[in-house]
N, C-alpha and C positions, 0 to 999 in steps of 0.2 A: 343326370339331373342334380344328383346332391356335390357333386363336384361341383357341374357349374351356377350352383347355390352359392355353396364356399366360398369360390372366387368371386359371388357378388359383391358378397358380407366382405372378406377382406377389402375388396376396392372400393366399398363406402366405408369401411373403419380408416382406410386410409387418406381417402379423401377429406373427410370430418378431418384428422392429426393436421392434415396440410393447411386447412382454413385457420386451424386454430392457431398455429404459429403465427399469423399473419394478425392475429388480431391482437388488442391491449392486455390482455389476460392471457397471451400465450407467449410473450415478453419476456417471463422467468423460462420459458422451455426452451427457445431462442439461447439465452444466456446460457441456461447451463448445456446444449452443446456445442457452443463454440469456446466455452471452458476448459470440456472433455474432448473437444477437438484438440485446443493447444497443449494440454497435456500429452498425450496420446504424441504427439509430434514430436514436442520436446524432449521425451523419454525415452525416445526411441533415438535423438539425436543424439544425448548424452551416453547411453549405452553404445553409440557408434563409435564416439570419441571428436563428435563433427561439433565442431561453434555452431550454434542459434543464431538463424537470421537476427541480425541486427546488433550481434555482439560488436564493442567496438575494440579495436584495435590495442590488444591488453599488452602487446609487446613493446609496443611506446607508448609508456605514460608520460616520461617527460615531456617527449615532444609533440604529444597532444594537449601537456599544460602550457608548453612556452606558447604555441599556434595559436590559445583563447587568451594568451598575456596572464593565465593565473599561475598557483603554485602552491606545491603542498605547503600545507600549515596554514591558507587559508581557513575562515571559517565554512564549514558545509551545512548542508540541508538536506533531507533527502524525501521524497515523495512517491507514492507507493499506488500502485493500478490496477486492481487483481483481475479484473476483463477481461484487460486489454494484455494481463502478464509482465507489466513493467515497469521499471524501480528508475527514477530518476536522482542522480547529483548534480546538486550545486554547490556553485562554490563561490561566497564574497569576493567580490567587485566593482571597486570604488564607489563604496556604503549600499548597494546593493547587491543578487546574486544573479550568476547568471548559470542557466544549465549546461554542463559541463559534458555530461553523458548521459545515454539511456539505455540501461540495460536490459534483456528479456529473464524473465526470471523464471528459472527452469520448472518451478514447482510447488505450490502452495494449496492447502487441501478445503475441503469447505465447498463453501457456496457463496455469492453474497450474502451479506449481511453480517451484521459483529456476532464476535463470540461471546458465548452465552455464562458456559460453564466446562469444568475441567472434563474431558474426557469425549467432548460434542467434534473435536477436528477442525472447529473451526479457526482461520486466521483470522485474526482482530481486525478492528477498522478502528479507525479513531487518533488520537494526535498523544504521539509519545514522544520519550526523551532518551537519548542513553548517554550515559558519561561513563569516565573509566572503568567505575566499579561493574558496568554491566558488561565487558569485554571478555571474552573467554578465546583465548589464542590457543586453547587446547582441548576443545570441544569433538567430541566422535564426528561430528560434519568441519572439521579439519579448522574453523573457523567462526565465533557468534559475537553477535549483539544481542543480546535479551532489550524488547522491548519496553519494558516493564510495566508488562501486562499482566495485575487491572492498575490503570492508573485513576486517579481520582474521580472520573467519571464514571469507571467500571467499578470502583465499588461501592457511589453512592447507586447504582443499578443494583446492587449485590450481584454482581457478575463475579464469577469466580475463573481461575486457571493460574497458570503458574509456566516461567521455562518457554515461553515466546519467544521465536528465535527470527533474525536472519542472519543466513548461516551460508555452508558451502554445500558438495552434495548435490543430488537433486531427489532427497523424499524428502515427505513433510503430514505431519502429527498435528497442522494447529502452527505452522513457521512459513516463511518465505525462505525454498532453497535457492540457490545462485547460484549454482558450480565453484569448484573448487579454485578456478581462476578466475573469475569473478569476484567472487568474496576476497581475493587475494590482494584486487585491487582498491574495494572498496574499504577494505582493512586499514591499506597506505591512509589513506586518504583522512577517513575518521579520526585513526589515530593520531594523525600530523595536527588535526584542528583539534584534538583535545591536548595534546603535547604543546601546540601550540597558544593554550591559554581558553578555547573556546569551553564555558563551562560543560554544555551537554549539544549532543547534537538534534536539533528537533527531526522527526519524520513522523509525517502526516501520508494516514492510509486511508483510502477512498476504494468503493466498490467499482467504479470507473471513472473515468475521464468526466467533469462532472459541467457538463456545458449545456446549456437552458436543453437543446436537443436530446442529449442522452439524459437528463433527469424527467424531463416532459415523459419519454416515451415508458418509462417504468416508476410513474405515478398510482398506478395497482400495486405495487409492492407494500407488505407489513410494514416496511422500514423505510416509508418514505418520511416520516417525521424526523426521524433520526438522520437520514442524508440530510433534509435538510437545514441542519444545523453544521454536518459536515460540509455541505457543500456551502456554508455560512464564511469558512476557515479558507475554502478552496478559493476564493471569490476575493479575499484579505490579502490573500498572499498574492493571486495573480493581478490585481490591482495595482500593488507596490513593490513587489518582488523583492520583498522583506519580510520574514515568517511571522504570523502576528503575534501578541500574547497572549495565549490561550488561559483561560481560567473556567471553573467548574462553580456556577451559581444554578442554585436550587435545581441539581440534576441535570442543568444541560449546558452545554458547551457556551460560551461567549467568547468575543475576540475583541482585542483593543490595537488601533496600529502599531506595530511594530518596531524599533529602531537597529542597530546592528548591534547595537548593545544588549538586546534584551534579547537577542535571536537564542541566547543558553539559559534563558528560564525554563524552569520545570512547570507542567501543568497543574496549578492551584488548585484547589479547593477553597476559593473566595469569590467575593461578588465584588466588583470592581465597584466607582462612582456613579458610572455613566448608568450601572444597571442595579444600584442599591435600594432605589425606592420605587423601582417596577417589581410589580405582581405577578 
């Protein structure tokens, strides 16, 4: 009898876990294991030595840039998925951009939602910059960009952290790892459109793919005020498919269209016209 108790108890604690994933408030459970799913996958594929579904073809760069008609020293973009595990480049063509590649990014630690504070593991969300000075070609993960995280938004939040990376590798402290030939590519690329005159390159990070569907469905979340404003940014660019310019008024993110010119501003800390005399 107290056995077949046990087995009741477990098979309504089980049954309760099953309903709850299915409902609005069990959104974040959802999320985080199809996280620890794609972890779990991917580290196990990089410890094989096996490419990740959907890597692309890193042995022809060239002649995957002649094939889209671009070329290194274009200006780039790059745009960041933590969900869904995946880092997009672009690349300027003819005065707009177009996506060039989509990488699976081996490894980024956290949860949704931005990082808070130094030492939390979280990966950042939000809209950064990097130019030369943040380039590290000799970094223990073989290869980085420092995001330069907190940028002006993170420290009117007083967010704190330091050493944001995307990098090569696949662990990660609070970074986006790529693998070693991944980062290798995305390296070329960066460094040709800073070589090539681009001031900095923007990349903009999202908790996911940020489409009325997927923000509808995790409107329970703490941070949905803060998506959005990110999904404010996501909406600018996929509109125009020109990065917009970002600026930082009274703590929250704003965007003004874009031009190809302004694609290497850094994210301000001002109020632009359009938003000087709103409250």
């Amino acid at each position: 009898m107290l056995w077949r108790g046990l087995a009741l108890l477990i098979l309504v604690a089980l049954c309760g876990a099953a309903l709850y994933l299915f409902t609005p408030d069990g959104q974040g459970l959802r999320d985080r294991l199809r996280i620890n799913a794609t972890r779990h996958e991917n580290k196990m594929l990089h410890d094989l030595g096996v490419p990740m579904p959907g890597t692309p073809d890193l042995a022809h760069l060239d002649e995957r840039l002649h094939a889209q008609g671009s070329r290194l020293g274009a200006p780039a973009f790059i745009r960041i998925f933590k969900l869904e595990s995946e880092l997009e480049l672009w690349l300027e063509k003819d005065g707009s951009y177009v996506r060039f590649a989509t990488y699976p990014i081996c490894l980024w630690s956290g949860r949704l939602g931005p990082k808070l504070a130094s030492g939390d593991d979280q990966a950042p969300e939000g809209f950064y910059t990097v130019d030369k000075e943040q380039l590290n070609p000799n970094s223990r993960w073989h290869r980085a960009f420092n995001l330069g995280f907190p940028n002006a938004f993170d420290k009117a939040q007083g967010r704190t952290g330091s050493f944001l990376m995307i990098h090569g590798g696949c662990s990660s402290i609070g970074c986006y790892a790529m693998t070693n030939a991944v980062i290798d590519e995305l390296w070329q690329t960066v460094t040709a459109a800073l070589d090539g005159g681009q001031a900095r390159v923007p990349v903009h990070v999202f908790p996911f793919r940020m489409s009325e569907a997927n923000f509808k469905a995790r409107q329970a979340s703490p941070w949905t005020g803060f998506w959005t404003d990110l999904k404010a940014g996501y909406d600018a660019f996929e509109a125009a498919h020109i990065p917009p310019v970002v600026s930082v008024c009274r703590g929250r993110y704003v965007f003004e269209a874009g031009t190809p010119e302004t694609t290497g501003r850094a994210v301000e800390a001002r109020c632009p016209s359009a938003f000087a005399d709103q409250g």
